[in-house]
Each structure stands twice: as C-alpha cells, then as structure tokens.
N, C-alpha and C positions, 0 to 999 in steps of 0.2 A: 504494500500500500504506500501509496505515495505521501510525501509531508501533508502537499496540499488540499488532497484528498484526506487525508487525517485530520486535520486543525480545521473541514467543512464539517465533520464529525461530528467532533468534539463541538464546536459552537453551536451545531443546531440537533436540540433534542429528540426534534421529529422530521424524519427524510421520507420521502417518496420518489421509487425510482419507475422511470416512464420512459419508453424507446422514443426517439424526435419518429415523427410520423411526415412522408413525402407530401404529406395534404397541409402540414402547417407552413410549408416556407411559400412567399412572395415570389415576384417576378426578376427579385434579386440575388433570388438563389439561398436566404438564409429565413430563419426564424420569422411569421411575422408577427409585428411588436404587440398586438391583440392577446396571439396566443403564452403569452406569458404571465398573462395574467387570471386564463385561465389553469395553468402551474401553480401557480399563485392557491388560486382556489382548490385545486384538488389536493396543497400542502394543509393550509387553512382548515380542512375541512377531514382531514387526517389527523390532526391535531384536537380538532373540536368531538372526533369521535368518542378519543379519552378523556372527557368530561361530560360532565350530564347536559351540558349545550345543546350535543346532537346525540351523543350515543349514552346510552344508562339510560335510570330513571331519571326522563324529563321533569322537569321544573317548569313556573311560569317567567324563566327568561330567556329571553331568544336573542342570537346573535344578528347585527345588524352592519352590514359593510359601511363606513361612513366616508370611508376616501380613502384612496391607493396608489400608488406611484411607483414607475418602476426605472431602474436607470441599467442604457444597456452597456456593457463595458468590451465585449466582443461579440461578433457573430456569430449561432449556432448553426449548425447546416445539417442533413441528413446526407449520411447515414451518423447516428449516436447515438447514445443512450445516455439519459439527465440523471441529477440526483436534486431533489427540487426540499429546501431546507426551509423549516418555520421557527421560529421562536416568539418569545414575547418580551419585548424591549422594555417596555413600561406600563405598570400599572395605574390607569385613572381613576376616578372617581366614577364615571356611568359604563366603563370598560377598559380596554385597556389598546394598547400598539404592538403588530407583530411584525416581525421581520422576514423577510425571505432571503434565499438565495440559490442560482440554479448554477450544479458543476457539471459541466461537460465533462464524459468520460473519455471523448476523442482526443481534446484537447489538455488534459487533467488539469486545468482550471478552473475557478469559479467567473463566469460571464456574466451573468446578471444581479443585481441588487433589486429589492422590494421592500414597500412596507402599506402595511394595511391600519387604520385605524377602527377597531370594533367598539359600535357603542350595544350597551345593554337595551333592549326594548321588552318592559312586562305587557307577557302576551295578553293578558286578561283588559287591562286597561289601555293595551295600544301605546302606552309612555314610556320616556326612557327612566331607567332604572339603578338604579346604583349598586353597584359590585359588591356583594355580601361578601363577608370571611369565609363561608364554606365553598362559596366558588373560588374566589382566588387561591383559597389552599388545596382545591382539586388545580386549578391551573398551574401554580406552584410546584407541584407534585410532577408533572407531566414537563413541565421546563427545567427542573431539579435547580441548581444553585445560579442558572443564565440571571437572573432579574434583581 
C-alpha cells in the first residue's frame, strides 16, 4: 500500500470504492464535474447508514443537504477505480460539515476535494432541528477521534 493511499485511510473513516464508469466522462475525455458529486452522495450516504439518520432505528431527524462544493485538483478518466472518503469536519448547532475526498487508484493520488454542509430537519414538524448528544455520539463513534 502506498503512503498516499494510506494517510487517505487513515483521514477518512468511511471509504466507498466504485469503478469510474465510461458513461460518466464528458467530451473531454475525463470525469464530468456533476458526477462527483454524486461520489459525494453515495460516500454521505454510507456514512449516514451507520447512524440512525438512515440506517437503525429511525428517529424524527432527517438529514438535509444545505450546500456543497467540490474542488477538482486532477483529472479522472476511465478506465479506474475511486476510493471516494467522508468525514465530519465540524460539529454545528442544527448539524454539522462533512468532508470528502476521491483517490484515484490509477493515479494513487487523491484528485478531488468536497465538502457538504448537513443541517438537521424534524421530520414531524418540517423545522430544522438541533443536534442532540445521542446523535452526535453515534456520529462520533463512526468518525472515531477525526473531529
């Protein structure tokens, strides 16, 4: 295993790995910038498994995408296979900030940077919601010592 590949490990608690598909690259022959943030979502949403978000016994708080960016730092191209990283940056008050990152195993770099901010919405009342202790210490638990 490589440094680089090791120290993308190491930083991100939950990895998802996914083959680049000939149907996602543009007329420029690489990635295109859409599809990475559906990456984004299938890391997001891998992570939310191991909490009662999505996966367990649900609760009445639902996660809510609030805004997302992603910065490309090299090209992906097919043929490859990703390793597409989540973490949680920081904890807020109605949710919190996760982090991405996608490593090419063609290249054994990391290419992309993301980040998402999730706010809390109580599904009963349609409002957003403030980050109880028993969720943040299931998310805690799932990020281990990152946050």
């Amino acid at each position: 295993m490589s440094d680089v590949l090791q120290q993308f490990l190491d930083e991100y608690p939950v990895v998802v790995e996914m083959p680049v598909q000939w149907g996602e690259m543009d007329a420029l022959q690489h990635v295109n910038n859409v599809t990475y943030f559906r990456y984004f979502e299938s890391a997001r949403i891998a992570y939310m498994m191991k909490t009662s978000l999505i996966g367990g016994a649900r609760g009445t708080l639902g996660p809510i995408l609030a805004d997302t960016e992603c910065r490309y730092k090299r090209p992906v191209t097919f043929p490859d296979r990703i390793k597409v990283g989540c973490r949680i940056a920081e904890f807020q008050e109605f949710g919190f900030l996760q982090q991405y990152a996608v490593y090419s195993t063609a290249q054994d770099a990391v290419t992309t940077h993301g980040s998402a901010r999730i706010v809390l919405l109580d599904v009963t009342t349609g409002k957003k919601a403030a980050l109880t202790e028993e969720l943040k210490a299931e998310l805690e638990s799932v990020n281990g010592a990152q946050v």
